[in-house]
N, C-alpha and C positions, 0 to 999 in steps of 0.2 A: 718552698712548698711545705705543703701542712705536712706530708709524712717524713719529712725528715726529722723532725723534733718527737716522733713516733719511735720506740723501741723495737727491736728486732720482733721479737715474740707474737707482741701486737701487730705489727705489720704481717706477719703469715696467718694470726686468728682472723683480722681483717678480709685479707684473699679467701681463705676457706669457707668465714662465712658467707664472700659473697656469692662465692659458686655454689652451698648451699641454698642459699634466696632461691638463687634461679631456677634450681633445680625442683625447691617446693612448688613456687609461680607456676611452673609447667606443670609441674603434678595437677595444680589445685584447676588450671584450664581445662585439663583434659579431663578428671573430673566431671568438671562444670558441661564440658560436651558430649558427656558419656552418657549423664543423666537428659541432655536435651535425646540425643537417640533414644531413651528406655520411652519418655513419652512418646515420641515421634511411632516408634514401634508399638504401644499401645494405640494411639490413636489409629494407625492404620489398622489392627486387631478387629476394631469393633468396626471400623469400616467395611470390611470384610464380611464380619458378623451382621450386616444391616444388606448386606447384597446377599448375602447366603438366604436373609429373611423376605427378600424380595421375592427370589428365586420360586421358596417353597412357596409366598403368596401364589404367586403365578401359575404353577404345579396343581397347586388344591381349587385352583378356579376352574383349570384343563379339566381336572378328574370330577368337580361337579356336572360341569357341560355334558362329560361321556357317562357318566350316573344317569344323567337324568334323558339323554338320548337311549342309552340300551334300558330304559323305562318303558319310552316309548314304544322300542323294536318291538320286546320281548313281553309288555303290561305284566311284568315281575316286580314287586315291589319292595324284594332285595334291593334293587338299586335305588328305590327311594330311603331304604336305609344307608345304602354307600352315597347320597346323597348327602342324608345327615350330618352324618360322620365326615366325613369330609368339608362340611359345610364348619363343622367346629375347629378343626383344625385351620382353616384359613381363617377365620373370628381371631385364635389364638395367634400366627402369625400377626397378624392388623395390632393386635394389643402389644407384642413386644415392638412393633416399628413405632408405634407411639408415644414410648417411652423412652423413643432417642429423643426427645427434647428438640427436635428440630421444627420449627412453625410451620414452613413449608411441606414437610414430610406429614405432619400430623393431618395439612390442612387436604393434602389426596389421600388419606386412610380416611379421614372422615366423609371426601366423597365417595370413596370403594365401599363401605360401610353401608351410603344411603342408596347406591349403585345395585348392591347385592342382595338389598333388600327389596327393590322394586323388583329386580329380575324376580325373587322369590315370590313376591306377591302379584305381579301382572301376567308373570307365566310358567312356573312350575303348579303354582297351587292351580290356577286354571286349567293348564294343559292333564295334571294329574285326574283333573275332573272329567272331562274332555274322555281321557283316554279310557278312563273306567267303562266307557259307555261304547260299544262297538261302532253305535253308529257314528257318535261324534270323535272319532278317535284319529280319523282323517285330519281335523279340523285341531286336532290338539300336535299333530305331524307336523301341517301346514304351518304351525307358529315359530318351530326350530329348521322349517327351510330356508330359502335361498331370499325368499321376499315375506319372510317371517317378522314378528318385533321382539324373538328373542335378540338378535344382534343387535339392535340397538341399544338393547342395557348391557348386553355383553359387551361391545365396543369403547362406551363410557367407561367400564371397570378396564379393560386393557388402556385408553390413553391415560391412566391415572397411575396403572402399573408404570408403563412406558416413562411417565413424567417421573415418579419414586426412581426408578432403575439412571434416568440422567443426573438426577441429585446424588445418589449414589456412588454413580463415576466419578462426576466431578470434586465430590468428598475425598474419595479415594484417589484421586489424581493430587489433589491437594496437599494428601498425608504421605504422598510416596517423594515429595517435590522439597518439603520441611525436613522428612528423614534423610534425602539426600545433603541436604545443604547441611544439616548436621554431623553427617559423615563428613562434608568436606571440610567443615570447622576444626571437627577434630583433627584430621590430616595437617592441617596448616599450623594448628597452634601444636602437636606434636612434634613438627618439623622445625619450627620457629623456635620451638626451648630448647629441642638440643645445640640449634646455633647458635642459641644464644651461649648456653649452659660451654661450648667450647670456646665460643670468642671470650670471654668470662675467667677460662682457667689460661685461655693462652696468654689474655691480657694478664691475668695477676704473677702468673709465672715469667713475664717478662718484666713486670715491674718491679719483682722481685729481684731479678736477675740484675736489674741496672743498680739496685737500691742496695745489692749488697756487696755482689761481685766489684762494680765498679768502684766505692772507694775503698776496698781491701786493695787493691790495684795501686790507688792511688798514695796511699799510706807505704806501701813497699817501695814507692816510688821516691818520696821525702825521706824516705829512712839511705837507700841509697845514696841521695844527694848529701843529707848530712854524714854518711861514713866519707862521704869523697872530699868532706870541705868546703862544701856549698848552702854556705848558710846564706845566701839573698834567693829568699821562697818566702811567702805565706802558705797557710793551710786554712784555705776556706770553712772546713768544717767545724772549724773550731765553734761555730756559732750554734750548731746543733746540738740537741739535747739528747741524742741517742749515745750508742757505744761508740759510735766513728767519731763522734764529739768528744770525748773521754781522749778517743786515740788520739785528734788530733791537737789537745789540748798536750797531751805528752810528746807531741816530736816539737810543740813550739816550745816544753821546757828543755829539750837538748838543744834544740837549734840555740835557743838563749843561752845555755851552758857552755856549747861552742864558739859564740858572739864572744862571750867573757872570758874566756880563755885568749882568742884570739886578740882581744883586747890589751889581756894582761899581757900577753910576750911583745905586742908594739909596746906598751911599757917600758916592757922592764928592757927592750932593745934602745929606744929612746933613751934612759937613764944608764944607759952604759956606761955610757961615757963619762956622766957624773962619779958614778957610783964607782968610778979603776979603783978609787983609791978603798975605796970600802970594799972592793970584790974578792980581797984575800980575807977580809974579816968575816963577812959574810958568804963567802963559797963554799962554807958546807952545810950552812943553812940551804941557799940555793940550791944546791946537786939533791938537798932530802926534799925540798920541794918538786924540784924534775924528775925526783926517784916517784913521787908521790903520783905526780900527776902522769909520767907513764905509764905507772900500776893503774890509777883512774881510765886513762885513754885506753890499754889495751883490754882491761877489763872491759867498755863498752863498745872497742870492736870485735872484741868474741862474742859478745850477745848480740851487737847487730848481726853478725854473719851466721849466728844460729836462726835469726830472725828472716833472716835471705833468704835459706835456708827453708823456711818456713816452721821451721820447730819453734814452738809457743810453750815449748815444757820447759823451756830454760827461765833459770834467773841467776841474777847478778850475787855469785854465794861469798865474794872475795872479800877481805876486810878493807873495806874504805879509809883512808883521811876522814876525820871528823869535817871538814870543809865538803867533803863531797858523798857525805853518808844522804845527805836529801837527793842527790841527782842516784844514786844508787834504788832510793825507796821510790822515787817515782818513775824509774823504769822496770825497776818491778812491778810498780802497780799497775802502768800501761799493758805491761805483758800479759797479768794475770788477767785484764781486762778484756785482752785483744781474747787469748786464750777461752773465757766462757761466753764471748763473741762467736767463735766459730765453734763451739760446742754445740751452741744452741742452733746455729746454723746448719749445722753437721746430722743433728738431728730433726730438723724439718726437715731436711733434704731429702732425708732416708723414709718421711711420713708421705714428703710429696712423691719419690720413688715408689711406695708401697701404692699409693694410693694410684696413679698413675695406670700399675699394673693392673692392680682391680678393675679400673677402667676397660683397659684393655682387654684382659678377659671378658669382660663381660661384654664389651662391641663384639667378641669373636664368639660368645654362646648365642648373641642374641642375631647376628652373621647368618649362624649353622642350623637357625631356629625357624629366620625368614626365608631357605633357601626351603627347610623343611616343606614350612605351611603353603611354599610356592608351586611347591613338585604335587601336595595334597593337592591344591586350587586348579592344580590344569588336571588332574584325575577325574576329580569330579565334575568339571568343565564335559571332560568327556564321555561321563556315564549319562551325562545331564545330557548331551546332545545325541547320545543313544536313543535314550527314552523318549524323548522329543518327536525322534522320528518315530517310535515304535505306536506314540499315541496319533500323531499324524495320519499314517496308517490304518491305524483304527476307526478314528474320526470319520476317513476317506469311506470306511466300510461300510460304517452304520449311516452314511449319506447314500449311498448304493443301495443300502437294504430298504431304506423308507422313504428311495423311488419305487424302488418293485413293487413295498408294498402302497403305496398308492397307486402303483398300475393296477394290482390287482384290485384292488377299492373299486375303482373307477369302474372294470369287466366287472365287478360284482351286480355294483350298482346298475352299470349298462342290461344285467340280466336279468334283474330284479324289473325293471323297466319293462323288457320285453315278457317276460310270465305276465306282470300287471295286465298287459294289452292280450297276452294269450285269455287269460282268462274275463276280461272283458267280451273279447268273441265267442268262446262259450257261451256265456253267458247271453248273449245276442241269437246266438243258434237254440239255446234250450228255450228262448223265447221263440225264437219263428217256430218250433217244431212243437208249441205249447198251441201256436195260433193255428198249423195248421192241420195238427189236431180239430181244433175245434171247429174247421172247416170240414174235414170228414165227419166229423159230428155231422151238420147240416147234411153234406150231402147224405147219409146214412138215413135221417130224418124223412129228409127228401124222397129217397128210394123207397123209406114204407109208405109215405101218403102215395106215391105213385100207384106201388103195389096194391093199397086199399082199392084208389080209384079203379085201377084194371078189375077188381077184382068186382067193384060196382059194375062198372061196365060190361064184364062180363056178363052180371047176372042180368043186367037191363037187358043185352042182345038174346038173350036167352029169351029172355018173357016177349020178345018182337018175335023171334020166330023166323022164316026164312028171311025176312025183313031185316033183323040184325046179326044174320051171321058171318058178314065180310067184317062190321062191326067188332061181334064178337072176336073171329082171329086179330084181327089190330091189339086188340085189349089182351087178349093171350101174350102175344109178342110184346105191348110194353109190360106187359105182368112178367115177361122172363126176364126181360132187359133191367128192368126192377129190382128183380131178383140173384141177378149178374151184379148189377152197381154196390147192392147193398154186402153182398157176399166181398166184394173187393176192396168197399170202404171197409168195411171189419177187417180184412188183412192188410188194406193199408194201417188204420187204426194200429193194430198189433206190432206193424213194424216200428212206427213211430213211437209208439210207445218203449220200445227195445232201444229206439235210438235217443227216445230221450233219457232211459234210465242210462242210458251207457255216455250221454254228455252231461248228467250230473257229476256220474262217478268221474270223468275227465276233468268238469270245474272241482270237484275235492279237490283232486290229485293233483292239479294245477296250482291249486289254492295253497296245498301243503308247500308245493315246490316253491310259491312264492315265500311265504311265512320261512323254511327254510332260507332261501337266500337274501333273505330280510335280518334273520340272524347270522345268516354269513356274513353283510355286509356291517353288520357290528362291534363283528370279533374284528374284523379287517379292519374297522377304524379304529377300535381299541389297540389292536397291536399294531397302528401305523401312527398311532399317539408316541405309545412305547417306544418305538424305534425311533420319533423324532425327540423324542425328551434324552434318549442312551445318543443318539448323534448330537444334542443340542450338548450336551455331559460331557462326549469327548471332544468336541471343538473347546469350550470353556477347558478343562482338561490342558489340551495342546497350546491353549492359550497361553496360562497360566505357566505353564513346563516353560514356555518359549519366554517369557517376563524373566522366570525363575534363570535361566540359561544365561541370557544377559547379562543381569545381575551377577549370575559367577562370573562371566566375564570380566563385568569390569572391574570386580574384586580381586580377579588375577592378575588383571593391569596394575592394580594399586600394590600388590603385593610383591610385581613385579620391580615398579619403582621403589616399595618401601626396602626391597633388598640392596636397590642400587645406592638408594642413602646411608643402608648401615654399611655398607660397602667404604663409602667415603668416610663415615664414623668410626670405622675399626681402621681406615688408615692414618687417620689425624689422630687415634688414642695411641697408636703405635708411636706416630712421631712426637706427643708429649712423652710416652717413654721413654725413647730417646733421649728427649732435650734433658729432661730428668738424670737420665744415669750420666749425662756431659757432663751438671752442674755435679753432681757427687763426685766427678773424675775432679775437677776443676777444685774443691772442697778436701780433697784428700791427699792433699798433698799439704796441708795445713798437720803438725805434730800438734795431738791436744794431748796426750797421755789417757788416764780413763776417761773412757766416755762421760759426756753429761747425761743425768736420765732421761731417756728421749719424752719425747711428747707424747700424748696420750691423744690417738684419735679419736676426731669425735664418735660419738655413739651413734649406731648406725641406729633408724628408726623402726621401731617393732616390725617383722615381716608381717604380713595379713595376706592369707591365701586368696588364689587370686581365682573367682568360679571357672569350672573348667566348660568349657563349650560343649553342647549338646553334639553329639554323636550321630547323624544324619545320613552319612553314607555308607554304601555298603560297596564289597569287594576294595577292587584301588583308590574309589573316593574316601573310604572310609577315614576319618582320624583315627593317629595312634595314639595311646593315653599316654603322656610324660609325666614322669616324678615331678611335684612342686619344691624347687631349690628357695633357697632365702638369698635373701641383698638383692644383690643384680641379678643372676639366674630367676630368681621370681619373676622381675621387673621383665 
């Protein structure tokens, strides 16, 4: 394999960098998702802001209609100025909805535009005409009633509202759809780097573990075999170029040392028997060479057994045979070798122990953080489903008010109806009592040509003589009767007269009563507007609160799982802690004498404060502010 011919050092910089990778890669995703929610959250913003400008379209169209009806009521031309006024402010809405750049949206402001201008020119400036003039003021009424052609320009600007307010939704449905999937992006690649980021440290700490532990292991094992005698072994590693290749290039030079020893006494056992007659010659040559080479031999079984042993701070300090001064320098050099082998081991060990911990802690701040923001999220869950019902409630009410006040609309109107017809028959009765008037007239007329003629008649029966005096009484008698009629039309005359000044003064007072409840039924539509715009406010309201409710919900859900995974995070940095202090137990029982200087870990990367969340709720939804910590405590 490629990392065997890899140095100890580099193989740990290796591991470390790569669980840093991983750990950037997650950063820079999440990042990347973070920034797709800040659009997603703008985008929905203005979407908002384009239904809000709907809204007031719609509001400033209501309040012209009711301008220009208590116009009519009342031929006050206040309300042709809240006509105005009102008429500017809906222009001014029209213009910001135009400027959303949407073709569709532009293309019904531009019919509401030629919509609002025909209504103003086919029948306010008509009807304002209309109404100036008492007589034709009926006729200027008749255009904003029931079979009027004010509703039909009004009708056009409402389906074009109507059309604006579904563009609308579905904009905003769209924006709420893109900020979700952004949330969930982020969750997954969130969740997906810390597993990675731990499969990552578990992998390099095991690769570690086999790469380093394993042929330390293996070297103690050859070292035994050759104290035993057992020199038929290879050592595989000899072919690597790390420190274990060093090591095992030094047990192949004892094993060889032991070969050649072994060698030499079948020798010199073999030539024994030559050699009887030289062995008095030569035996105390021999005894200084067996002197030699047991000072050799137990010299390096005292340092293999310090080596057993595990102590790496020995070396060979004994004065060698010139013959065996090299096997002496090269198990000191193997030692001193093996020895800044497990220094350097000694001391990552202690970096991955440190670091480990830091781990750890900080699964356990960031544990105690999400249990926090969990216990916040259902508070506010709960003040949020308070409210919810408190505006419900409300909603409910101002739906009840602006029945009643249509009931009463209605009996207004219904009265206004019946005065109209009261004072229609007035008006019928001050006519028959005009007519018959004018009847007593005649007969009155009547009664003096009568009285003339009696009175002719008279004087004729006179000038007859006894001849017309049965005559003359007739003519006496209609001259009285005459007299009678004419005396009783005059007191009819007089009554009538009394009775018609007294059904004048009744059509006034009728007249007023009506003009009164003609302004009643004004105010009554005015404030039955009001109450349907404060109930249309708190339904939107309730709406809105019930979207918002949710939404915590499901945030508590997320919050609730986001705990259950640092849950399983803080138990897996635990058990890298663990595995860590093993390998340190495992490592420590190696003698290195002073430490090697440890390793420097890497540089943690500048902290950068992280914004603190806006503050939103109050009482137990509220957030509480926390200290911003650096490293992991920030993160």
């Amino acid at each position: 394999m490629l990392l065997t011919n890899v140095p100890i050092g580099r193989k740990l910089a290796i591991a470390f960098s790569a669980v840093l990778l991983a750990i950037a890669a997650m950063g820079a995703i999440v990042f990347m998702n973070l920034r797709a929610l800040d659009v997603a959250g703008a985008a929905r913003s203005a979407a908002n802001a384009d239904m809000r400008t709907i809204s007031a379209v719609e509001l400033k169209l209501s309040r012209q209609e009711n301008s220009y009806r208590g116009f009519l009521v009342s031929n006050d031309r206040y309300y042709l100025e809240r006509l105005d006024a009102h008429g500017t402010d809906f222009r001014t809405a029209l213009e910001e909805l135009r400027k959303s750049g949407n073709p569709a949206v532009q293309g019904h402001v531009g019919e509401i535009q030629a919509a609002i201008e025909d209504w103003r020119k086919n029948v306010v400036q008509p009807g304002a005409a209309l109404a100036a003039n008492p007589g034709t003021r009926a006729q200027a009424i008749a255009m904003v009633g029931r079979n009027g052609s004010a509703d039909t320009y009004i009708g056009a600007i409402e389906e074009s509202i109507d059309a604006l307010k579904t563009i609308g939704m579905a904009r905003l449905e769209e924006v709420r759809a893109a900020q979700a999937k952004a949330t969930n992006d982020a969750l997954i690649a969130l969740f997906s780097g810390l597993a990675a980021a731990l499969l990552i440290a578990v992998a390099a700490g095991w690769v570690l573990t086999r790469g380093i532990a394993g042929p330390v292991t293996n070297m103690i094992g050859y070292m035994r075999r050759l104290i035993g005698g057992d020199t038929n072994f290879e050592v595989p590693c000899v072919v690597r170029k790390d420190e274990f290749g060093e090591m095992g290039r030094s047990i192949i030079a004892f094993r060889d040392a032991a070969i050649e020893k072994v060698r030499l006494e079948a020798d010199a056992v073999a030539q024994r028997a030559a050699a009887d007659a030289e062995r008095a010659r030569n035996q105390t040559v021999t005894e200084a060479q067996a002197r030699e080479q047991a000072l050799v031999v137990e010299a390096l079984a005292e340092g293999l057994d310090h080596l057993t042993r595990g102590d790496l701070t020995y070396s060979l300090t004994q004065t060698f045979p010139g013959d065996y001064v090299k096997l002496q320098a090269d198990f000191n050099t193997a030692i001193a070798q093996l020895k800044d082998a497990m220094s350097v081991v000694v001391s990552n060990v202690s970096a991955i122990r440190s670091g480990a911990g830091e781990i750890s802690q900080a699964a356990d701040d960031l544990s105690r953080r999400t249990e926090q923001q969990a216990a916040s999220l259902e508070e506010t869950a709960a003040a949020l489903d308070e409210i919810t019902a408190t505006v419900n409630r409300t909603a409910s009410g101002a739906r009840q008010a602006s029945e009643t006040v249509k009931a009463a609309k209605g009996d207004a109107e219904t009265s206004g109806v019946v005065v109209r017809d009261a004072v229609d028959a007035m008006g019928a009765i001050e006519k028959s009592a005009q007519e018959i008037s004018q009847i007593i007239g005649v007969i009155d007329e009547i009664a003096f040509q009568t009285n003339l003629l009696a009175l002719n008649a008279g004087v004729e029966a006179a000038r007859a003589g006894d001849a017309g005096r049965g005559f003359a009484v007739v003519a006496s008698e209609v001259r009285a009767l005459a007299q009678r009629s004419a005396e009783a039309a005059k007191e009819i005359k007089v009554l009538i007269s009394a009775s018609t000044n007294q059904v004048n003064s009744g059509v006034n007072l009728v007249g007023q009563t009506g003009e009164a409840l003609q302004r009643i039924v004004g105010r009554v539509a005015e404030i039955d507007g009001l109450v349907s715009e404060i109930a249309a406010s708190a339904q939107e309201q309730a709406t809105g609160l019930q979207q918002v409710n949710t939404a915590v919900n499901q945030m508590d859900q997320v919050t609730q799982q986001n705990a259950a995974m640092v849950e399983q995070s803080t138990a897996a940095s635990h058990s890298l802690s663990q595995e860590a202090e093993s390998l340190a137990g495992s490592v420590a029982r190696f003698q290195i004498g002073a430490p090697a200087p440890a390793a420097r870990p890497a540089p943690r990367p500048a902290s950068r404060p992280v914004a603190a969340l806006k503050t939103v709720g109050r009482g137990g939804a509220a957030l509480k502010p926390h200290a911003i910590e650096d490293g992991w405590e920030e993160f």
